[in-house]
ZADO-1210 file (C-alpha; in nm, 4 decimals, padded with zeros to 6 digits):
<atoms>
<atom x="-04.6163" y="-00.3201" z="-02.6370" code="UNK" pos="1"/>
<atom x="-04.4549" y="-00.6516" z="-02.6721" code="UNK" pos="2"/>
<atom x="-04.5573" y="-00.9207" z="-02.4349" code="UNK" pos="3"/>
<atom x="-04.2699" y="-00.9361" z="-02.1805" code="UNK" pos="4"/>
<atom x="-04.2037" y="-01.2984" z="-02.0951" code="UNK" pos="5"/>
<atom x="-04.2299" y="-01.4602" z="-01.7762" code="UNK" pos="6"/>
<atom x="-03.8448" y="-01.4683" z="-01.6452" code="UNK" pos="7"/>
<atom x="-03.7894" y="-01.1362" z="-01.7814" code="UNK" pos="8"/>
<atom x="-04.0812" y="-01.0276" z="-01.5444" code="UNK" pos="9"/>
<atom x="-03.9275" y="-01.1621" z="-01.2696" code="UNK" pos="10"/>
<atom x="-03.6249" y="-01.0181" z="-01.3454" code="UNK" pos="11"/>
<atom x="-03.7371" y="-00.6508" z="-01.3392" code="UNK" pos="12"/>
<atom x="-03.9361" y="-00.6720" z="-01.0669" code="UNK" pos="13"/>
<atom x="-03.6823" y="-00.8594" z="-00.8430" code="UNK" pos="14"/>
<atom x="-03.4334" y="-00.5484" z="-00.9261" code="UNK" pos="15"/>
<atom x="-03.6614" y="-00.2911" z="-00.8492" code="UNK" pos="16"/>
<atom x="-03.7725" y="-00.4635" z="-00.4939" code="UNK" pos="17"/>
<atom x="-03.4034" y="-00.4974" z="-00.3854" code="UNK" pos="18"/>
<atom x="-03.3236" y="-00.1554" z="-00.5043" code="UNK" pos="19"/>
<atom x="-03.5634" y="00.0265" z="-00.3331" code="UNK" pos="20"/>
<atom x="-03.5766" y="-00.2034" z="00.0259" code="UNK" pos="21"/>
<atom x="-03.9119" y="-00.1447" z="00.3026" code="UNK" pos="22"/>
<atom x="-04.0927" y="00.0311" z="00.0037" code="UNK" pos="23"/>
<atom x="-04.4221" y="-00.0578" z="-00.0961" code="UNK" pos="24"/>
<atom x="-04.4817" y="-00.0982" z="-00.4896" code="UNK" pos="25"/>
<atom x="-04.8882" y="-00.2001" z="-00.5676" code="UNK" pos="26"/>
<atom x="-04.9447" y="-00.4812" z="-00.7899" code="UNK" pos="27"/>
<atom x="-05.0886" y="-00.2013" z="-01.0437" code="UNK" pos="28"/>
<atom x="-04.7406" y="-00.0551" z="-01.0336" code="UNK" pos="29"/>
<atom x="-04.5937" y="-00.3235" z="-01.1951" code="UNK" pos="30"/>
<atom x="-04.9216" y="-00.4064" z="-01.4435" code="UNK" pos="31"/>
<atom x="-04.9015" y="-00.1017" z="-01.5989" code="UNK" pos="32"/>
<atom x="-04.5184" y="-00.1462" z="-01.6122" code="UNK" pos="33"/>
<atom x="-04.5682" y="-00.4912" z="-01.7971" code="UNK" pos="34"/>
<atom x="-04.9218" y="-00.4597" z="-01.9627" code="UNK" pos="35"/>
<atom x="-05.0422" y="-00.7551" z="-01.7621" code="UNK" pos="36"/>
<atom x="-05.3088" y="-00.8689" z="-01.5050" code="UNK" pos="37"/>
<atom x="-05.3037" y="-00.8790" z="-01.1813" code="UNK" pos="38"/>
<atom x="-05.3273" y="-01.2437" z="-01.1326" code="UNK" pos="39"/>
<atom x="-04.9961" y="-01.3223" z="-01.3730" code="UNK" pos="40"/>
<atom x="-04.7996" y="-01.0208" z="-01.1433" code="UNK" pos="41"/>
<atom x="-04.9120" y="-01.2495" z="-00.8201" code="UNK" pos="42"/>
<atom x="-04.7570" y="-01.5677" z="-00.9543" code="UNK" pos="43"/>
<atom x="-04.4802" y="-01.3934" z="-01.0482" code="UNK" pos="44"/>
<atom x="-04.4089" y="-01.2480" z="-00.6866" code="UNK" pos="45"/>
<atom x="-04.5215" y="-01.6006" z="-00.5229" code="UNK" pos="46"/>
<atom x="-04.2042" y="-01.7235" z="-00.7549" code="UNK" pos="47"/>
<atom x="-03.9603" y="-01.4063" z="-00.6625" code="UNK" pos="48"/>
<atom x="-04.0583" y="-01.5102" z="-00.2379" code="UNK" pos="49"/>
<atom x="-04.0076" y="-01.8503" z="-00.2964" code="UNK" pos="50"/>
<atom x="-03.6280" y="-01.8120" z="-00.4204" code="UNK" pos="51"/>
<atom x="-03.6052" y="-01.5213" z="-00.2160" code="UNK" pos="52"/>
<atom x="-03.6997" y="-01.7502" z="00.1502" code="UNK" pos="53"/>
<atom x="-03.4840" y="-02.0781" z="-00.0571" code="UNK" pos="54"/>
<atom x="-03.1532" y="-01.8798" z="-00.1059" code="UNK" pos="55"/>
<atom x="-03.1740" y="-01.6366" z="00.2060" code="UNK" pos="56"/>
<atom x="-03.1672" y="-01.3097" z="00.0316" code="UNK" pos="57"/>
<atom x="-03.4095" y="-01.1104" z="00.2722" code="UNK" pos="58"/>
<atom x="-03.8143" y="-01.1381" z="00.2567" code="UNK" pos="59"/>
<atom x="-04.0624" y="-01.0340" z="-00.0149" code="UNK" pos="60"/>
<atom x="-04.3736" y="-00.8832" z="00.1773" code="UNK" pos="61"/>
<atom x="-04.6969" y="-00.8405" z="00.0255" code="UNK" pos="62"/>
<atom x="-04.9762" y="-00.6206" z="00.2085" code="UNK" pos="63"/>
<atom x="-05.3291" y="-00.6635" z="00.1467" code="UNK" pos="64"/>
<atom x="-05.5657" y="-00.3789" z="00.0704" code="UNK" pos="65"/>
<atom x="-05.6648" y="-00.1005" z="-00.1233" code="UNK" pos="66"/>
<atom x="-05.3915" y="00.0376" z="-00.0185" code="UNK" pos="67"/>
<atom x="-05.1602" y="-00.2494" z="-00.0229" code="UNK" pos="68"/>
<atom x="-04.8796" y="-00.4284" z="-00.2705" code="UNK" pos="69"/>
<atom x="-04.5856" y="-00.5594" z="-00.2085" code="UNK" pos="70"/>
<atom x="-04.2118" y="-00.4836" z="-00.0941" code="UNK" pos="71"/>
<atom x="-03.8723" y="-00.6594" z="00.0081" code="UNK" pos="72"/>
<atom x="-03.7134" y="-00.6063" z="00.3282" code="UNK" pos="73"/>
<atom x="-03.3351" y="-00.6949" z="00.3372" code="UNK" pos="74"/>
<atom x="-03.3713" y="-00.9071" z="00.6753" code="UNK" pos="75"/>
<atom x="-03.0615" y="-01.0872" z="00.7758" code="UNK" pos="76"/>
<atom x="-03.1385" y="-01.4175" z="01.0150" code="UNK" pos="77"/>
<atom x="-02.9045" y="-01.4924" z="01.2754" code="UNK" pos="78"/>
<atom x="-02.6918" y="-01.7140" z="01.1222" code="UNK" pos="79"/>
<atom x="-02.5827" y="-01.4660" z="00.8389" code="UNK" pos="80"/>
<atom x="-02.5227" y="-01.1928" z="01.1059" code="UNK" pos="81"/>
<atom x="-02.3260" y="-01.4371" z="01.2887" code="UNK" pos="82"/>
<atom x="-02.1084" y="-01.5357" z="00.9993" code="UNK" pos="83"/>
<atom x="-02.0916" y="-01.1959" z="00.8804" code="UNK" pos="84"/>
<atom x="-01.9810" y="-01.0705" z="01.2047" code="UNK" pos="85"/>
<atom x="-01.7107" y="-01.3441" z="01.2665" code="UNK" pos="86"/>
<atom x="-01.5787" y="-01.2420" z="00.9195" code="UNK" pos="87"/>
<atom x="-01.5438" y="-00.8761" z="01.0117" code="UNK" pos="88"/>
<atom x="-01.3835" y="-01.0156" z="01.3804" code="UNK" pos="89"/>
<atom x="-01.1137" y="-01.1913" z="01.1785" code="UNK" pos="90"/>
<atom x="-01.0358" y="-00.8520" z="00.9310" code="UNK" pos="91"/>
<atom x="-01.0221" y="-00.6123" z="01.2409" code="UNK" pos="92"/>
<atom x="-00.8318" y="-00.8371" z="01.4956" code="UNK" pos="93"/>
<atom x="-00.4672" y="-00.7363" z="01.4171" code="UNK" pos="94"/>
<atom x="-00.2694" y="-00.5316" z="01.6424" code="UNK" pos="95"/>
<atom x="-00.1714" y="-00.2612" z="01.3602" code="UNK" pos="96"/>
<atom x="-00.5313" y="-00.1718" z="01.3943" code="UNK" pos="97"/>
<atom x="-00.5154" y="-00.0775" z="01.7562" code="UNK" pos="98"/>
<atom x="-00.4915" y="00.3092" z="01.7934" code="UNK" pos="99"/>
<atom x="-00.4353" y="00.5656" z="02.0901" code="UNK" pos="100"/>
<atom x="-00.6711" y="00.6124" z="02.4188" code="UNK" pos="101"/>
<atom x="-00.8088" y="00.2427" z="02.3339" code="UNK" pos="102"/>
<atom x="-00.9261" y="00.3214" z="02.0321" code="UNK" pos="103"/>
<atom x="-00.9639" y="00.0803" z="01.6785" code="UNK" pos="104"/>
<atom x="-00.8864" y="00.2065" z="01.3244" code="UNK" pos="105"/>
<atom x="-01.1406" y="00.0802" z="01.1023" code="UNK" pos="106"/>
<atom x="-01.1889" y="00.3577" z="00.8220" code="UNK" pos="107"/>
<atom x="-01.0776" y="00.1222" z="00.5773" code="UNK" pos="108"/>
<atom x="-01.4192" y="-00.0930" z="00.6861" code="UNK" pos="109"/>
<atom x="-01.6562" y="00.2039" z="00.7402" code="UNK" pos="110"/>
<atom x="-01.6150" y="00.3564" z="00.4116" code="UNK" pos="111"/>
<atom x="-01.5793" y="00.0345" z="00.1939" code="UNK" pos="112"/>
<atom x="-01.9370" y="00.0252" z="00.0150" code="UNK" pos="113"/>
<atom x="-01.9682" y="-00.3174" z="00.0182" code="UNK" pos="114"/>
<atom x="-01.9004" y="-00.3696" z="00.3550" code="UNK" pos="115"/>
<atom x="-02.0923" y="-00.0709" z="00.5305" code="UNK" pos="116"/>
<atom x="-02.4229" y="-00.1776" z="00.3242" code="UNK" pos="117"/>
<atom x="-02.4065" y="-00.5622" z="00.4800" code="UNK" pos="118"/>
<atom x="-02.3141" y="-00.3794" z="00.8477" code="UNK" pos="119"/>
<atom x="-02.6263" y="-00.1263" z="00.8296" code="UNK" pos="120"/>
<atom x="-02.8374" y="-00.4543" z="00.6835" code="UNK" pos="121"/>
<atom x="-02.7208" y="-00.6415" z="01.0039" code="UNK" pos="122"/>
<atom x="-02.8470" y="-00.3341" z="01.2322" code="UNK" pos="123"/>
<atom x="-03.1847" y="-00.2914" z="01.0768" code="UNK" pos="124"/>
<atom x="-03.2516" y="-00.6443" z="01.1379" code="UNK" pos="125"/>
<atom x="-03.1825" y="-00.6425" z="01.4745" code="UNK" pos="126"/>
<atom x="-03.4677" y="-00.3573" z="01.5013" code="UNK" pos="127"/>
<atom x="-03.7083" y="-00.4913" z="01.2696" code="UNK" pos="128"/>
<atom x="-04.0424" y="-00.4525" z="01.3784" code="UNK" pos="129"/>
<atom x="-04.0374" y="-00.1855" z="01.5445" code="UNK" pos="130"/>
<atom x="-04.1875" y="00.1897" z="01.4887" code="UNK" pos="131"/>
<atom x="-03.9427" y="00.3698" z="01.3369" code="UNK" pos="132"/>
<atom x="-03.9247" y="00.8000" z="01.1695" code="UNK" pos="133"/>
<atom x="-03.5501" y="00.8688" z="01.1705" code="UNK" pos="134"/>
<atom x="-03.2122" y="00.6817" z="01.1896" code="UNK" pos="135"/>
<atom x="-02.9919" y="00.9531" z="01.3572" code="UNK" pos="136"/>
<atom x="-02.5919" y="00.9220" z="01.4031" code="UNK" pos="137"/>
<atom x="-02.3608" y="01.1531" z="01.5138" code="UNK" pos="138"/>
<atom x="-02.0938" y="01.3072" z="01.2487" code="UNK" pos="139"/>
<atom x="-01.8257" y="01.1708" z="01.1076" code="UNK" pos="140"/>
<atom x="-01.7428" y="00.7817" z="01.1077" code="UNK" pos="141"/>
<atom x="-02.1370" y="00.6731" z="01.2139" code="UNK" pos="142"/>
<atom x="-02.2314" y="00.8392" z="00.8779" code="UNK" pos="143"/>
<atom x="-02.1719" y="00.5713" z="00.6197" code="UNK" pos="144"/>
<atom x="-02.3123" y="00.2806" z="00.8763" code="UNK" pos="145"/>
<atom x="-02.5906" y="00.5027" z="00.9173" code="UNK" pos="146"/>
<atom x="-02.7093" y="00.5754" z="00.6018" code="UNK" pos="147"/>
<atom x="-02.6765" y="00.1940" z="00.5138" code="UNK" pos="148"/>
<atom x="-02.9435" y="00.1300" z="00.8084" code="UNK" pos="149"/>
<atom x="-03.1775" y="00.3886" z="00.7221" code="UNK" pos="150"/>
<atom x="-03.1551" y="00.2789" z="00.3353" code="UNK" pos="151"/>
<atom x="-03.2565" y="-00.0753" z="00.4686" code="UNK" pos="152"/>
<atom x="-03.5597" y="00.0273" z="00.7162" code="UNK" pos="153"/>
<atom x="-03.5866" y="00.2879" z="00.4004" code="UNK" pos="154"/>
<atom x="-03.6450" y="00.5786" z="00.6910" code="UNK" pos="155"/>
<atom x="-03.4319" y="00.9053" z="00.6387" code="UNK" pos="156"/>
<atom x="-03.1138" y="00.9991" z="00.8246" code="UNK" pos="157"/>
<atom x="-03.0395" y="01.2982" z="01.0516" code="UNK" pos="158"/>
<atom x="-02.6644" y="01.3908" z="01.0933" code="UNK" pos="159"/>
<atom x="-02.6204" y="01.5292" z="01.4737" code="UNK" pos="160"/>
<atom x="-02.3335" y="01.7870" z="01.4542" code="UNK" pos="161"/>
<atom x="-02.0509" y="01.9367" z="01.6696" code="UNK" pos="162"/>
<atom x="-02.1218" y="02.2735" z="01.5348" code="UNK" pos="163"/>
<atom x="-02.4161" y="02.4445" z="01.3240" code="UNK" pos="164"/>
<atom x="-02.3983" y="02.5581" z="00.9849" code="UNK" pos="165"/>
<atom x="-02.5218" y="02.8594" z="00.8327" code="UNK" pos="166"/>
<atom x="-02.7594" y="02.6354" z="00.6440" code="UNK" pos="167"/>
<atom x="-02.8949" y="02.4674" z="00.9260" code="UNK" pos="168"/>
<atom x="-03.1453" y="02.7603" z="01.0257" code="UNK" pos="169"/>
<atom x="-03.1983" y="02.7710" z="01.4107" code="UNK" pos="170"/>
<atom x="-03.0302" y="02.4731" z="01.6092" code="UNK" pos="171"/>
<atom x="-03.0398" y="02.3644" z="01.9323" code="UNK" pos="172"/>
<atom x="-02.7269" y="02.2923" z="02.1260" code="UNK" pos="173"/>
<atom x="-02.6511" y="02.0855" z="02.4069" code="UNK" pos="174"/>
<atom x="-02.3652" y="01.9755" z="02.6027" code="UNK" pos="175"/>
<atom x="-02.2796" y="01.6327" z="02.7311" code="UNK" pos="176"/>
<atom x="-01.9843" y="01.4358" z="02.8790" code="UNK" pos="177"/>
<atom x="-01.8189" y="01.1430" z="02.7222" code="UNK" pos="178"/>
<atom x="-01.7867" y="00.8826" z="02.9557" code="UNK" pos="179"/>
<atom x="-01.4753" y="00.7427" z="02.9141" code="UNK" pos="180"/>
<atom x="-01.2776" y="01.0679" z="03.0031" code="UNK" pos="181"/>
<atom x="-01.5618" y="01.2646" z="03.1156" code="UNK" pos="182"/>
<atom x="-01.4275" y="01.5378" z="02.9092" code="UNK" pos="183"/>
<atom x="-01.7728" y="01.8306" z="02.7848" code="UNK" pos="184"/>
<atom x="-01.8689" y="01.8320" z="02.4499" code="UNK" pos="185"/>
<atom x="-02.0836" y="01.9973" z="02.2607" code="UNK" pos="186"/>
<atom x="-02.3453" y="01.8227" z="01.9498" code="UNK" pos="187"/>
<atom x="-02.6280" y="02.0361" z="01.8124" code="UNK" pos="188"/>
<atom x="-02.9386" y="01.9642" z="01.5195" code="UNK" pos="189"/>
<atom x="-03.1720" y="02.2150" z="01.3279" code="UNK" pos="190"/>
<atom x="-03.4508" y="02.2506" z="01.5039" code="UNK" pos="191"/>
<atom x="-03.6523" y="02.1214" z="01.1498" code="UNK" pos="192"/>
<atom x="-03.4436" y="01.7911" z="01.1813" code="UNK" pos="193"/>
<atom x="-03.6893" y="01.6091" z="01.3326" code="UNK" pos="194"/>
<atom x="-04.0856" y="01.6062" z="01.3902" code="UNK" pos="195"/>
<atom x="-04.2182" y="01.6235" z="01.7360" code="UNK" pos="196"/>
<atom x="-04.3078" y="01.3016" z="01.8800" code="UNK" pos="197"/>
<atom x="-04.0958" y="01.0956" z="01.6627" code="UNK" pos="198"/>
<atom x="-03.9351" y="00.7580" z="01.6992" code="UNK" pos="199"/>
<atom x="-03.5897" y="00.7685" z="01.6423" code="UNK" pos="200"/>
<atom x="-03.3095" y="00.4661" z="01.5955" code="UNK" pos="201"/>
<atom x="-02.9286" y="00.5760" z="01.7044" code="UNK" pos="202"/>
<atom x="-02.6720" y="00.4018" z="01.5351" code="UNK" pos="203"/>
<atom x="-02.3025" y="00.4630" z="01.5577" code="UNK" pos="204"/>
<atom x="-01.9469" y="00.2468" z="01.4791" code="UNK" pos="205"/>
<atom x="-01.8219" y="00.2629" z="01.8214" code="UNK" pos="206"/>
<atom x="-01.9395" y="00.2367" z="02.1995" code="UNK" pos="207"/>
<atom x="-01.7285" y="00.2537" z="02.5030" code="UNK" pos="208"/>
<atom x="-01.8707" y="00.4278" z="02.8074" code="UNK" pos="209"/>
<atom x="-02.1996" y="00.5675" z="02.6260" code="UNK" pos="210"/>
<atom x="-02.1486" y="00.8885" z="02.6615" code="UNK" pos="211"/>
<atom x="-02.2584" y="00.9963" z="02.3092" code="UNK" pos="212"/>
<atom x="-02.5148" y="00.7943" z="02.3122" code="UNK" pos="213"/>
<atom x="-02.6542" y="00.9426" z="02.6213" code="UNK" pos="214"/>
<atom x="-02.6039" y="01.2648" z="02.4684" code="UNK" pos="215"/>
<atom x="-02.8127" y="01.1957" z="02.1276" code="UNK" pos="216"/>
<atom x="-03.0892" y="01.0912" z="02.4177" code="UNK" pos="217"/>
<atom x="-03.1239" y="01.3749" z="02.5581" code="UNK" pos="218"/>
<atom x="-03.1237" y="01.5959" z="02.2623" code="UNK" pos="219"/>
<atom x="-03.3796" y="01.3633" z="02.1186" code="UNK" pos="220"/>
<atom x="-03.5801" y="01.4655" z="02.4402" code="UNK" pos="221"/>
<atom x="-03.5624" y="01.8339" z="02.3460" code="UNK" pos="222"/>
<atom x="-03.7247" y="01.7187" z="02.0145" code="UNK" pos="223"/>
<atom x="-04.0000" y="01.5526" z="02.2032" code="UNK" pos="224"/>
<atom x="-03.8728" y="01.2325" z="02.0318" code="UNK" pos="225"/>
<atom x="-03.8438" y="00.9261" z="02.1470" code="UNK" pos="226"/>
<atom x="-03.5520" y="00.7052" z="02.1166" code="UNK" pos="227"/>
<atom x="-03.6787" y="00.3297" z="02.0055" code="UNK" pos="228"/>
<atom x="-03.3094" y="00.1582" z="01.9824" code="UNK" pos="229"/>
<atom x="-02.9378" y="00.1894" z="02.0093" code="UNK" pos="230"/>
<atom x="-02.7366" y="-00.0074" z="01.8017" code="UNK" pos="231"/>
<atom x="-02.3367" y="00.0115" z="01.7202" code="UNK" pos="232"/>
<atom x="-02.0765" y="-00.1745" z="01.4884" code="UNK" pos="233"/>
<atom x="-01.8458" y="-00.2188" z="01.8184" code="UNK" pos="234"/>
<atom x="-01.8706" y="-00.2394" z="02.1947" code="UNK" pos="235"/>
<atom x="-01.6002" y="-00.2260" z="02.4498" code="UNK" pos="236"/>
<atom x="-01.7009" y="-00.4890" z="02.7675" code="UNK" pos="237"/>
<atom x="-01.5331" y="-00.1678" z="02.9847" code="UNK" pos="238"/>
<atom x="-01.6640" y="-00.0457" z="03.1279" code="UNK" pos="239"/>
<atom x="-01.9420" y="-00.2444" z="03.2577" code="UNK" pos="240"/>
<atom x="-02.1724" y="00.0191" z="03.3703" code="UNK" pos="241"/>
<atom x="-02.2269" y="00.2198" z="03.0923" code="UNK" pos="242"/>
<atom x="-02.4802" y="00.5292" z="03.0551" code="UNK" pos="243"/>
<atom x="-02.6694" y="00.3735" z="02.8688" code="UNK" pos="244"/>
<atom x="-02.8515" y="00.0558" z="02.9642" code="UNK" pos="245"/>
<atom x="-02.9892" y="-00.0832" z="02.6565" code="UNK" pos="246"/>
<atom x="-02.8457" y="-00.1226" z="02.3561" code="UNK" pos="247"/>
<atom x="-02.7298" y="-00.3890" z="02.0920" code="UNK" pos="248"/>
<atom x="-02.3801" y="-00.4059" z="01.9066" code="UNK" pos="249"/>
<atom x="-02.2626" y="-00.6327" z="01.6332" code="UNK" pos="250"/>
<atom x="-01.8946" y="-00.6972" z="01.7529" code="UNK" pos="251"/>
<atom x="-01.7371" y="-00.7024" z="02.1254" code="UNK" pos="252"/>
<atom x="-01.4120" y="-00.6336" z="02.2016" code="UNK" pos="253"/>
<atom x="-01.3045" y="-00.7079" z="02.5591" code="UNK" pos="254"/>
<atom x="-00.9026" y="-00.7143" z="02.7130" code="UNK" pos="255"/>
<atom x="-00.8243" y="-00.4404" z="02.5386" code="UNK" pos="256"/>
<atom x="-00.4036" y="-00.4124" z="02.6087" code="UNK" pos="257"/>
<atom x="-00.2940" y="-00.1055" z="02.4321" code="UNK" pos="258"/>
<atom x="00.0953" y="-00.1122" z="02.5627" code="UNK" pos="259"/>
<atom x="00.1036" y="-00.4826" z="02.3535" code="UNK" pos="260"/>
<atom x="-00.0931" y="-00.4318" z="02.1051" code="UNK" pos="261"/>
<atom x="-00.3584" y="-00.7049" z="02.2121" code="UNK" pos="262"/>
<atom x="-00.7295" y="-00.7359" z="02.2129" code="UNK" pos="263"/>
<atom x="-01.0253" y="-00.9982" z="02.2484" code="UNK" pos="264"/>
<atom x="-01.2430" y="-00.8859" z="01.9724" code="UNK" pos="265"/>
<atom x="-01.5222" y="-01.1512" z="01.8551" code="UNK" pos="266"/>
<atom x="-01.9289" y="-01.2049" z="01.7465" code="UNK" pos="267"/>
<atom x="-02.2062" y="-01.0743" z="01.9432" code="UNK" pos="268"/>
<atom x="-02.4046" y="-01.3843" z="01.8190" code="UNK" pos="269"/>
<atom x="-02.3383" y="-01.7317" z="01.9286" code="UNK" pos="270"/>
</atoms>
């Protein structure tokens, strides 16, 4: 094999770190990859962290022990959340956007690639650190938000559903009231979904009242799981008293005035 020069080094290994974000790669890994020691593949990572930390593009990690190596986790400090999130205030503030029963359209945002990846970075960062199995959401617009966050904490994804498929094995169902019109619904999740005892993280696009989120709860309770976080693209400031009591949104929209087509919409991060 054909000794692979420094840069080029860097190169690969920088792309294969980003691609594959929380994952840990061992310093043999990427020896055997480039037919070098040890010591050249730590000077070469000491490089990658330093532009890394001097351009703000996330964290490389590097974990000592047998057992040990190194990995990059897509962390997003305040600032960039805060521009990021005034950006997205600016794109979703227009009155066309406002839809029925105080409602925002923002397909166009949920399903753009681009912009779901840097909204699911933003939520894992706000929960990084903590123990987490599964990101769960609840079908349909959570998905793509969803995913993004559980790439980025690289933890798998459980869809909660309205109804069971024939695939899904046995499922347990459960009913729960949304709490803006306290109207009963119904969500339900294989009974395989999730391992007993697990930590969960629910993420969605959209909180008013918190009655899904109270929902996913208490399913997660029938799992024996235990729900770590709750995090959301949106927030409405009403009402006040939610169901839930703790959880942390990117974007707050407050004076919502459906009849004129007006609403306060702006960061969650001063």
């Amino acid at each position: 094999m054909r000794k692979v020069q420094k840069n080029e080094r860097i190169g690969v290994i920088s792309s294969i770190l980003t691609d594959n974000p929380n994952q840990i790669f061992t310093l043999t890994h990427f020896c055997e990859v480039f037919n070098c020691a040890k010591s050249t593949i730590s000077e070469d990572i000491d490089v990658i962290k330093e532009i890394f930390s001097n351009y703000q593009l996330g964290t490389i990690e590097t974990v000592a022990g047998a057992a040990g190596g190194v990995y990059y986790n897509p962390l997003m400090n305040h600032e960039q959340i805060k521009n990021f999130t005034d950006e997205l205030c600016e794109i979703i503030d227009h009155p066309d956007r406002i839809i029925p029963s105080g409602y925002i359209y923002t397909n166009d945002l949920l399903y753009s690639p681009q912009i779901s990846k840097k909204i699911g970075t933003a939520l894992a960062s706000l929960f990084n650190g903590q123990e987490i199995d599964y990101v769960v959401t609840v079908e349909t617009k959570g998905i793509p938000i969803a995913l993004m966050t559980a790439r980025a904490l690289n933890k798998p994804m459980v869809v909660v559903r309205n109804q069971s498929k024939l695939t899904d094995g046995t499922v347990i169902y459960m009913n729960y009231i949304t709490g803006s019109n306290n109207r009963i619904k119904t969500m339900c999740l294989p009974t395989r979904a999730i391992k007993k005892g697990s930590k969960v993280l629910f993420i969605d696009d959209f909180m008013k009242a918190g009655g899904t989120a109270k929902g996913i709860i208490d399913l997660m309770q029938e799992f024996q799981a235990e729900m770590v976080g709750v995090g959301v693209l949106m927030a409405t400031k009403e009402p006040h008293n939610k169901l839930v009591d703790d959880f942390k949104t990117l974007v707050w929209i407050d004076n919502m005035d459906e009849a004129n087509k007006k609403m306060h919409i702006y960061s969650a991060f001063k």
